[in-house]
KENU-990462 format. One line per 3 residues: their letters; for each residue y, z negated, x of C-alpha. Coordinates in Angstrom, 2 decimals. Layout:
N
A = Y:Z:X ~ ... .
***
This chain:
489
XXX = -23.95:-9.59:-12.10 ~ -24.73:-6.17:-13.65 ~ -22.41:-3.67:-15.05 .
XXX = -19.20:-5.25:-16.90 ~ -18.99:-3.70:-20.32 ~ -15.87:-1.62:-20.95 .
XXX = -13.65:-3.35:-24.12 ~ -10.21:-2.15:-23.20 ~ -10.37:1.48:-24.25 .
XXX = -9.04:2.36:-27.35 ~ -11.22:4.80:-29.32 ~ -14.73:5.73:-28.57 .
XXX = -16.26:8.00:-25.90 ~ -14.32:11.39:-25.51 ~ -18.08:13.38:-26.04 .
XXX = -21.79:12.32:-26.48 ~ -22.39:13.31:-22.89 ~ -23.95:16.27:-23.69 .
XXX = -23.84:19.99:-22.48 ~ -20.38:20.85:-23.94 ~ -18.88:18.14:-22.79 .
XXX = -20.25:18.06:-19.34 ~ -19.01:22.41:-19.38 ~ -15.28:21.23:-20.53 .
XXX = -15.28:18.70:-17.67 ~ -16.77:21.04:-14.49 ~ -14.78:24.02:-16.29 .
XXX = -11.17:21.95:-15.77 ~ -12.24:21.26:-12.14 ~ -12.96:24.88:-11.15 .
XXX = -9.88:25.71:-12.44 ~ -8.08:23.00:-10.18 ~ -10.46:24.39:-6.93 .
XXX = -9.26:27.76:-7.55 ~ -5.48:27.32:-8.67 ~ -3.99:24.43:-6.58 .
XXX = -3.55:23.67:-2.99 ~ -6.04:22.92:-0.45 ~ -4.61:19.77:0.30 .
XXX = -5.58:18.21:-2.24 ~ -7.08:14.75:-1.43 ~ -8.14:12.19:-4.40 .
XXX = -9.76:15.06:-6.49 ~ -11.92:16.14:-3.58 ~ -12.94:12.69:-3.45 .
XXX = -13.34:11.59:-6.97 ~ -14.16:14.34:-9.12 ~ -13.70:12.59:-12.50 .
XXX = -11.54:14.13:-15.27 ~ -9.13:11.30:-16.60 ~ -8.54:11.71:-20.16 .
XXX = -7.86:8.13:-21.19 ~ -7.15:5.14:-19.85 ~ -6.09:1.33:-20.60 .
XXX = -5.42:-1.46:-18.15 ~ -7.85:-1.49:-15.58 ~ -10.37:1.55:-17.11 .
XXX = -10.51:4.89:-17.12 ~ -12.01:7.43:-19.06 ~ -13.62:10.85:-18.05 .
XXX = -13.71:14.33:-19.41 ~ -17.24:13.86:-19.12 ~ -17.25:10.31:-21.61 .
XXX = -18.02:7.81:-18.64 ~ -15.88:5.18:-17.90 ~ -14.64:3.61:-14.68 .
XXX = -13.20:0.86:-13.22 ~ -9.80:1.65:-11.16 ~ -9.15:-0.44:-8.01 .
XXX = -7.01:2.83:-7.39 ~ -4.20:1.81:-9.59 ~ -1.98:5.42:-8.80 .
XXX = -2.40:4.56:-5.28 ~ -0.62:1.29:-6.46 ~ 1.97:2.46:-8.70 .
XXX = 0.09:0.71:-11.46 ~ 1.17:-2.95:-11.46 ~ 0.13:-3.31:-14.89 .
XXX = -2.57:-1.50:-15.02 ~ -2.70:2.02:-17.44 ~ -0.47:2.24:-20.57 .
XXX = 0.20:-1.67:-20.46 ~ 1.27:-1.97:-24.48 ~ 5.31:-3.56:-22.80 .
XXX = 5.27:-0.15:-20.49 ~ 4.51:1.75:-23.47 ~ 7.26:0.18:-25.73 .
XXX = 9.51:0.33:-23.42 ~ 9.09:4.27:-23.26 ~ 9.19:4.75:-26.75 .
XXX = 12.36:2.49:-27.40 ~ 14.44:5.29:-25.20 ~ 12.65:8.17:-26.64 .
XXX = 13.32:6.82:-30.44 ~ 17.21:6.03:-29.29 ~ 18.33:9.62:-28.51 .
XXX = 19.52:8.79:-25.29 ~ 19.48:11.11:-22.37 ~ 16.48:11.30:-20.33 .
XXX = 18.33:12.05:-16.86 ~ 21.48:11.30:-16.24 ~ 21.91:11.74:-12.50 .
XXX = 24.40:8.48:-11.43 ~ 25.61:7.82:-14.61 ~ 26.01:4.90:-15.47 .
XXX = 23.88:3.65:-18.49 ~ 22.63:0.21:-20.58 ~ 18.85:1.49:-19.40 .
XXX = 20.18:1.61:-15.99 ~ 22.54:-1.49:-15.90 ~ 19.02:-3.42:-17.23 .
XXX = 16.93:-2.22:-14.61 ~ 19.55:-3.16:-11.78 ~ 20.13:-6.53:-13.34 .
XXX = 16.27:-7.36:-13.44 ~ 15.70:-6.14:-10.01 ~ 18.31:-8.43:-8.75 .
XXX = 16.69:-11.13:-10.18 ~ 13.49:-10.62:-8.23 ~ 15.19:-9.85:-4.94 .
XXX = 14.92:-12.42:-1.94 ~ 17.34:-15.12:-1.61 ~ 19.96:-13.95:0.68 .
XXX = 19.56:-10.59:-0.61 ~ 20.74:-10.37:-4.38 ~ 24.16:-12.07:-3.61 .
XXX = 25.49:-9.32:-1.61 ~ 23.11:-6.10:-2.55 ~ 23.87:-2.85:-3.09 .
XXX = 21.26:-0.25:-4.71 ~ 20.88:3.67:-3.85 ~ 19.27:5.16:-5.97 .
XXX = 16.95:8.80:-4.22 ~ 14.78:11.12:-5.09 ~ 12.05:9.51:-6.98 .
XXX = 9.33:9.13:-4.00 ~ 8.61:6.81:-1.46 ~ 9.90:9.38:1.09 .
XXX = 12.73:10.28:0.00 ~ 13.36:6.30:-0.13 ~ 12.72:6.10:3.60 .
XXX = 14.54:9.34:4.48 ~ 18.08:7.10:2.38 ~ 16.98:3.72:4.08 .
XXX = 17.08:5.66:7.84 ~ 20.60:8.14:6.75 ~ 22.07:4.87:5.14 .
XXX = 21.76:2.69:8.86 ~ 22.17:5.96:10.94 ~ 25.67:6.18:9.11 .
XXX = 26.55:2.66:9.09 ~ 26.00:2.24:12.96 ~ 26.87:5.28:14.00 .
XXX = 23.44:5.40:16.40 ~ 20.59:7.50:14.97 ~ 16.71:5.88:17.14 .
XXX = 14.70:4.57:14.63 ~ 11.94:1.99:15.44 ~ 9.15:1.81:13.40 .
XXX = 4.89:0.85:14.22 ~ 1.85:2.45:15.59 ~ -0.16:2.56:11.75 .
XXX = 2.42:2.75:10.02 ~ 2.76:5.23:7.02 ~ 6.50:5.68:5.71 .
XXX = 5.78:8.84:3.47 ~ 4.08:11.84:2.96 ~ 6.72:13.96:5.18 .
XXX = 7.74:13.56:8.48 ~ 11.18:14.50:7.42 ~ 12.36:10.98:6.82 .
XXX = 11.89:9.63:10.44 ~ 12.79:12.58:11.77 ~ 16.38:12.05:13.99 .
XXX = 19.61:14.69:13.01 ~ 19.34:17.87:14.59 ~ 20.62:17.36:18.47 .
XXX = 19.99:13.79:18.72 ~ 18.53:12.47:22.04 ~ 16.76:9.37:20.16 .
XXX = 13.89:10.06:18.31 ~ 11.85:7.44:16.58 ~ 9.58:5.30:18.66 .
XXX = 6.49:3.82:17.76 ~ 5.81:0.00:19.16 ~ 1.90:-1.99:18.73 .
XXX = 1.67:-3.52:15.53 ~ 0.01:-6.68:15.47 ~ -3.65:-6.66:14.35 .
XXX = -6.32:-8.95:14.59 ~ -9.59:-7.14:14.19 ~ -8.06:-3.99:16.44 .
XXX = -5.53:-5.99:18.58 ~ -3.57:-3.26:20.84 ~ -3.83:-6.26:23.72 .
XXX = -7.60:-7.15:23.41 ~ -6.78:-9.98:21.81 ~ -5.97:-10.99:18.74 .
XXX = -4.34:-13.40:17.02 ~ -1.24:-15.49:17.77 ~ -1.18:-14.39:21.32 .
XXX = -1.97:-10.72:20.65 ~ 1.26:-10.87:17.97 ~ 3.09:-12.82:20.95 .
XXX = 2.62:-9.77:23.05 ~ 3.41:-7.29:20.73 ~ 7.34:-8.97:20.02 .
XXX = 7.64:-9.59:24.15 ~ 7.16:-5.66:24.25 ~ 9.65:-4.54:21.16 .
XXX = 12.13:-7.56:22.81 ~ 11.63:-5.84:26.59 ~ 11.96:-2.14:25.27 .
XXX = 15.35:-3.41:23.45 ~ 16.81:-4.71:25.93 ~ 16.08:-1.89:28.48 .
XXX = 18.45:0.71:27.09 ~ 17.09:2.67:30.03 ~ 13.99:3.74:30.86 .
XXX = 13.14:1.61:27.68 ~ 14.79:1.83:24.03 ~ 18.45:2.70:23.57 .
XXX = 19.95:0.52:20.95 ~ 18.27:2.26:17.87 ~ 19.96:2.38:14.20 .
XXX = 17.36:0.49:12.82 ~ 13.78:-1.06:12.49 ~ 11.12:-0.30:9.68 .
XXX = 7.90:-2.36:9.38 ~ 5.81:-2.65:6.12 ~ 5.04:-6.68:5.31 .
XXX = 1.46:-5.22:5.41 ~ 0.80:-2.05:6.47 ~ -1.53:-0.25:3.25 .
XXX = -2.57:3.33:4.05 ~ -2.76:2.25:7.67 ~ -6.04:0.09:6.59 .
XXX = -4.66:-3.02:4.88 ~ -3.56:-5.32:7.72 ~ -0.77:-7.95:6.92 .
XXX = 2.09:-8.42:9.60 ~ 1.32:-12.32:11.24 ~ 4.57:-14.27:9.61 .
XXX = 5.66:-15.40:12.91 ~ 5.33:-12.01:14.07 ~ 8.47:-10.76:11.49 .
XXX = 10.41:-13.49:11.65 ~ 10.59:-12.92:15.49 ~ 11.28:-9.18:14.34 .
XXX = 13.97:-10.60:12.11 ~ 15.30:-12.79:15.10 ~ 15.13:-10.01:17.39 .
XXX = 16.93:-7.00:15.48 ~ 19.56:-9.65:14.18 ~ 20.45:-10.85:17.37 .
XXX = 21.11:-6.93:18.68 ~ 23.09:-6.07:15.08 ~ 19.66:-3.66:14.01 .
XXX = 19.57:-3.14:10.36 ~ 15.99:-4.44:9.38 ~ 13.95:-2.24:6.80 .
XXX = 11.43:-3.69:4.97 ~ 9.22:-1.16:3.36 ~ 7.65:-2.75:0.44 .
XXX = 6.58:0.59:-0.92 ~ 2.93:-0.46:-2.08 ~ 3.71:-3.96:-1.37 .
XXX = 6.19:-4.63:-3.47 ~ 6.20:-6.25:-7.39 ~ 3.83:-9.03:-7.20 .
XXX = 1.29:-7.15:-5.09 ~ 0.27:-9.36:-2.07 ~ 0.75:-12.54:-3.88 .
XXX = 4.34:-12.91:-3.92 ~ 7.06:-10.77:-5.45 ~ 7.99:-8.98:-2.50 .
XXX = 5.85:-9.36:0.78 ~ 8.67:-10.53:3.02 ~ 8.57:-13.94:1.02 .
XXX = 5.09:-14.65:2.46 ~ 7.46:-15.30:5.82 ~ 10.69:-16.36:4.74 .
XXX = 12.46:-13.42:6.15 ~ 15.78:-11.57:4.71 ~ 15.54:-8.07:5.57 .
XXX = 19.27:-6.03:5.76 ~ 17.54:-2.83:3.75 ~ 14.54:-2.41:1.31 .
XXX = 12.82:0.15:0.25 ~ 11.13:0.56:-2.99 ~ 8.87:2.62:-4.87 .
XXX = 5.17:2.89:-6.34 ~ 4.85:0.22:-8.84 ~ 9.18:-0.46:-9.99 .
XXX = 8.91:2.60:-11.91 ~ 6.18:1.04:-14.67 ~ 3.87:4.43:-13.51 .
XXX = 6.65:6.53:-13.64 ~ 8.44:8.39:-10.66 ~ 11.50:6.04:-9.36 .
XXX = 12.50:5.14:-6.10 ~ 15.37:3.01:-4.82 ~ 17.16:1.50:-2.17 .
XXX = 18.60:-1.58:-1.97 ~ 20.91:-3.04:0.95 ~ 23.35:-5.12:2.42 .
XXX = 27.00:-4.04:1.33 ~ 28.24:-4.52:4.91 ~ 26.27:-0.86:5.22 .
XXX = 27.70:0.75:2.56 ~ 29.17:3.27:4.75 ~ 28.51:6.21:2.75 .
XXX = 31.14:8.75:1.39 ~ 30.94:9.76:-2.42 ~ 27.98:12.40:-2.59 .
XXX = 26.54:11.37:0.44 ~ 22.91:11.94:0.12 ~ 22.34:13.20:-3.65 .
XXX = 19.36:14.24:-5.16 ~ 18.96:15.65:-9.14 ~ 16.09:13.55:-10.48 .
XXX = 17.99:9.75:-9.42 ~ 18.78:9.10:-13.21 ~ 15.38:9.36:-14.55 .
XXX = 15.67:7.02:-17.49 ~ 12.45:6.54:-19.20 ~ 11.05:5.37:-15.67 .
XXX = 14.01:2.51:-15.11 ~ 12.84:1.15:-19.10 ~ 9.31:1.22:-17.34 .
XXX = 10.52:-0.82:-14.39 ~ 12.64:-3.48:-16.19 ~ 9.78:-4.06:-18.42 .
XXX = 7.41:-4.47:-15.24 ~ 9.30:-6.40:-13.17 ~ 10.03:-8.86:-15.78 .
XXX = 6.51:-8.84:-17.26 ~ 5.56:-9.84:-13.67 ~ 8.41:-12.60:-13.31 .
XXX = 8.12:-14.41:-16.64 ~ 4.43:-14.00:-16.31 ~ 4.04:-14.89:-12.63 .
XXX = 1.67:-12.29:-12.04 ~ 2.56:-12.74:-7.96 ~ 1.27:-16.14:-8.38 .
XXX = -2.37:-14.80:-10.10 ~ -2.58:-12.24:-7.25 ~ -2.86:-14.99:-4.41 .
XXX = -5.29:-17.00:-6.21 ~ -7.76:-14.30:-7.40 ~ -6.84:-12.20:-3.99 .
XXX = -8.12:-15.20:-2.19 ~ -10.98:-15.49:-4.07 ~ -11.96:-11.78:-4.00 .
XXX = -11.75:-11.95:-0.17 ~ -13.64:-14.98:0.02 ~ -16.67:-13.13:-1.70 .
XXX = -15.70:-9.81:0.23 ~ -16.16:-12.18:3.72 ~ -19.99:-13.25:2.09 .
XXX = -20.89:-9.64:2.39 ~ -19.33:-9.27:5.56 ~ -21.68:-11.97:6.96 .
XXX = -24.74:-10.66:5.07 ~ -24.10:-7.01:6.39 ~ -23.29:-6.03:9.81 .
XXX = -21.80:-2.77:8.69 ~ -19.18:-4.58:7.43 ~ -16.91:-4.91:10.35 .
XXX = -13.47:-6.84:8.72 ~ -12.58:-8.04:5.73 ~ -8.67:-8.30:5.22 .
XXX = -5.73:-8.60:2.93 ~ -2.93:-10.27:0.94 ~ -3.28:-11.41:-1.99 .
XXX = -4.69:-8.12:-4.63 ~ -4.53:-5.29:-1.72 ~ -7.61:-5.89:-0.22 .
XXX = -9.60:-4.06:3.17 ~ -12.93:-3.59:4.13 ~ -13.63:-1.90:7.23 .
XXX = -17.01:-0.07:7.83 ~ -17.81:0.15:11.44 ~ -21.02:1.11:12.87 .
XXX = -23.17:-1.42:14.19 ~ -25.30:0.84:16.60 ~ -22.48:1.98:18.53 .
XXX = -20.83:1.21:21.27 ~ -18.40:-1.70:20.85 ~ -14.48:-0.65:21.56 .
XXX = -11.15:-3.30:22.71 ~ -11.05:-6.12:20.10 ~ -9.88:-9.71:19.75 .
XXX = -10.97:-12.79:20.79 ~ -13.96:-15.38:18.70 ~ -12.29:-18.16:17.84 .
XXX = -8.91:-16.64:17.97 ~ -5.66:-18.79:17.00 ~ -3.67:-17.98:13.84 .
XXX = -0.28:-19.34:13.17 ~ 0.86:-22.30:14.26 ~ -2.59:-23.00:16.11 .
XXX = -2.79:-24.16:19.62 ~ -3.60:-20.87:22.23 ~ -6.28:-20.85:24.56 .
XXX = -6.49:-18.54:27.65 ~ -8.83:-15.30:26.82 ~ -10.59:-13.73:29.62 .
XXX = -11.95:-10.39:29.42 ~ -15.32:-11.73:29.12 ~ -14.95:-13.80:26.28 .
XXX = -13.01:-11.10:23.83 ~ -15.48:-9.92:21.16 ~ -15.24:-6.29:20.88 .
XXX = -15.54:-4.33:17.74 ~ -18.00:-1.24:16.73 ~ -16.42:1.69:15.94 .
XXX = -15.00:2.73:12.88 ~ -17.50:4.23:10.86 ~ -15.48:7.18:8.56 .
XXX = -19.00:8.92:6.81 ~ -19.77:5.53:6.06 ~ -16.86:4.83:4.29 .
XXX = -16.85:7.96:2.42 ~ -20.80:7.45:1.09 ~ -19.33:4.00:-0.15 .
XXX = -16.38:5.55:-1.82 ~ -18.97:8.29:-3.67 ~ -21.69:4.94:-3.86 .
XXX = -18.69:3.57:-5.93 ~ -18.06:6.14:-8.35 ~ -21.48:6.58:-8.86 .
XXX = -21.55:2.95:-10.20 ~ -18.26:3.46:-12.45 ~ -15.53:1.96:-9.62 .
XXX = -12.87:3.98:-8.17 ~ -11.43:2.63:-5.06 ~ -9.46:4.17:-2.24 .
XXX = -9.35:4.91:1.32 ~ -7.25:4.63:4.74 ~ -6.64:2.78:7.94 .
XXX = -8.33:4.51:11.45 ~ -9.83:7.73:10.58 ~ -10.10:6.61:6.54 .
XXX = -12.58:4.05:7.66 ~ -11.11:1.32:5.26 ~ -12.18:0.41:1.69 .
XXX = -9.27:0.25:-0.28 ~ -8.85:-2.20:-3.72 ~ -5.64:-1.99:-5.37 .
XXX = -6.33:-3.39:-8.80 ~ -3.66:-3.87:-11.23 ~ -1.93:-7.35:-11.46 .
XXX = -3.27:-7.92:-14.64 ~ -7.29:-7.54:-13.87 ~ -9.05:-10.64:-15.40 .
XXX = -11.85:-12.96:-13.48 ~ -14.56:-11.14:-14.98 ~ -13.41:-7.76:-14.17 .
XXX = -13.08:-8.49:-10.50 ~ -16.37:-10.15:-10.25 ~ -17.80:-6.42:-11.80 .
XXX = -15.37:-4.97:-9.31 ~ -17.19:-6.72:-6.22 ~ -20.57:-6.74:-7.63 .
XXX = -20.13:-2.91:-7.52 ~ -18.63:-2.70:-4.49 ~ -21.62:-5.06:-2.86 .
XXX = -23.95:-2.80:-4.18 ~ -22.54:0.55:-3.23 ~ -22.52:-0.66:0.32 .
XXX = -25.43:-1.91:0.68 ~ -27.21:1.55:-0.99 ~ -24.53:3.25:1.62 .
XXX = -25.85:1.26:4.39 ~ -29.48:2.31:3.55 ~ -29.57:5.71:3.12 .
XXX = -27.30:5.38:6.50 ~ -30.51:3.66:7.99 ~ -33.19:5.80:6.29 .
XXX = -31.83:9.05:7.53 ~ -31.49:7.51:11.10 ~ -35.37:6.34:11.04 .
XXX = -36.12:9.88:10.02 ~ -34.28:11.56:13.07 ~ -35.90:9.20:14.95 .
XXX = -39.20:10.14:13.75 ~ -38.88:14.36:14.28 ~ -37.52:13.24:17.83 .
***
């Protein structure tokens, strides 16, 4: 399939493409390269100048258009300026009520608290309490580990080796003069098992080492305030925690009286094919943490949590921007746009047929190391073929519920490397053909598709068509300059 014709912008092109509108666009990003930080990432990346957008396009400076498998890094649930979003906004801006209104108490707020309860797991809702932070993920984490620090009076914090919790280090950081500091355990993974492994026994191994280390308070883990693990772990590279894997994490910290965090930062709202990822395995976390996608777009960030842990004094961790009210009308309008229309439900089925197709390129090209995901947050890792191959898992591993078989050393099928430049000429291969996607996992070798909820079959068939062909022209110019050093040496 060629390229899918753009219908969902309103409006025509910004410019004709021509000189002045090509100078407006590379004017606005010199003026970013010489004004703003150095750490800038996605604009080093993809240097596109959004002016527009709707649903799943976008809209350059520069009049081309662009498929976004981005989504705000997931924030986008809905896709840009979804028309319910947008009338949510304006309802609050045409009422005259206050924007922020720090932890006041409002009927914008009360709605968005009663339609998050709603969505929340069962076992959850009945006895939640919500915290509203700063309006990142972050500063969600940073409440999540102060809220079970204060509740159980310890302050060790266990979290996973991939795991990415914010942009900080601040919130995993222990209080100044605390002897436990936050500890870092394997997290399961199939394509990279920790063990050599893989599968059902590799995730086996990884609980029988967080069960030894809490139960050797020690030389291994003094009792720790809590546990956070993300359902599936996104900036790490996309890899989805085995069910049977959390519920023995479940098992495990409720059996020791370890408040359980769940961060379903970029995995919450319908994203991985159900509402929030710890339904895929039946577990009841005591804490959640939420951001990205409950604000509509907008900057919000919450915490909700057993009110057994409500341990907090009055003004106990504040923040100024916790009442931001145009984002909560946002969020109630998302969440319930993806309840009534069971938008979790439409993620699993296209997801799974998105990776199906992903898995037929894997096959086809042997650059294409793993194909992974849950439901519309997809991975594909580029490794390089040539190399040497690294620890892996087993052929013929066992998932789930499937029988184990002994794995010797000689029968574990070992990976290629992770292969970052190729990832990065696949990223630019994309943009070049009108797709923005993102990047993470081991040393940003991961392909990264986040496409908003509401993408329709024929948009994600463009979206892999695109993405098939910007790997393959990746993997040839990869080949092509190889042939030629081989030819001068």
């Amino acid at each position: 399939m060629g390229r899918m014709p753009v219908k969902d912008l309103p409006g025509g092109a910004v410019g004709d493409n021509g000189s002045g509108t090509r100078a407006a666009h590379e004017g606005i990003q010199r003026r970013q390269s010489a004004r703003e930080s150095a750490a800038r990432t996605y604009a080093r990346a993809l240097p596109i100048v959004p002016v527009r957008a709707r649903g799943l396009t976008i809209e350059g400076a520069d009049g081309r258009r662009y498929l976004d498998c981005l989504s705000g890094a997931g924030a986008l649930a809905l896709g840009h300026n979804h028309p319910v979003v947008l009338e949510a906004i304006r309802k609050v801006l045409d009422s005259g009520a206050p924007l922020n209104v720090l932890d006041l108490a409002t009927p914008v707020r009360d709605a968005f608290i009663t339609e998050l309860f709603h969505t929340l797991p069962p076992g959850l809702a009945d006895r939640a309490r919500v915290r509203f932070c700063g309006p990142a993920g972050s500063d969600a984490v940073e409440t999540a580990c102060a809220l079970v620090r204060a509740a159980t009076g310890r302050t060790g914090i266990v979290t996973f080796t991939g795991a990415c919790h914010g942009s900080t280090t601040g919130p995993l950081d222990a209080p100044a003069g605390a002897h436990e500091q936050v500890v870092r355990l394997p997290y399961p993974r199939d394509y990279r098992c920790p063990f050599g492994v893989g599968g059902a026994r590799g995730a086996d191994l990884a609980a029988r080492w967080t069960e030894s280390l809490l139960d050797d308070p020690g030389p291994g883990l003094p009792l720790p305030a809590g546990m956070i693990v993300e359902p599936v772990q996104s900036e790490g590279g996309v890899i989805p925690a085995p069910d049977a894997w959390l519920r023995r994490m479940r098992q495990l910290t409720a059996d020791r009286s370890v408040p359980l965090i769940a961060d379903e930062i970029h995995t919450g709202v319908g994203r991985t094919g159900a509402f929030w990822a710890v339904e895929h395995s039946g577990v009841t976390p005591d804490v959640m943490v939420l951001s990205q996608a409950i604000g509509g777009s907008l900057p919000l960030a919450v915490v909700v949590y057993r009110d057994d842990l409500d341990a907090w004094e009055p003004g106990a961790h504040a923040g100024t921007f916790r009442g931001n009210q145009l984002a909560m009308a946002a969020g109630t309008a998302t969440l319930a746009h993806v309840r009534e229309n069971r938008l979790a439900e439409r993620a699993a089925t296209l997801g799974a047929r998105m990776l199906g197709r992903l898995q037929e390129l894997a096959r086809e090209l042997p650059c294409v190391g793993d194909v992974r995901g849950r439901g519309l947050m997809i991975g594909v890792e580029l490794v390089d073929p040539e190399a040497e191959p690294g620890v892996g898992r087993a052929p013929g591993h066992a998932g789930d519920g499937e029988a184990e078989s002994t794995v010797t050393p000689d029968s574990v099928r070992r990976p290629h490397p992770v292969a970052p430049e190729l990832a990065a000429a696949v990223q630019r291969e994309c943009l070049r053909r009108g797709l923005i996607v993102g990047l993470g996992g081991r040393h940003a070798g991961v392909v990264r598709l986040l496409p908003p909820l509401t993408i329709t079959d024929e948009q994600a068939a463009a979206v892999l068509d695109r993405l098939a062909e910007a790997v393959r022209a990746a993997a040839r110019c990869r080949e092509a300059t190889r042939q030629q050093r081989r030819t001068r040496e």
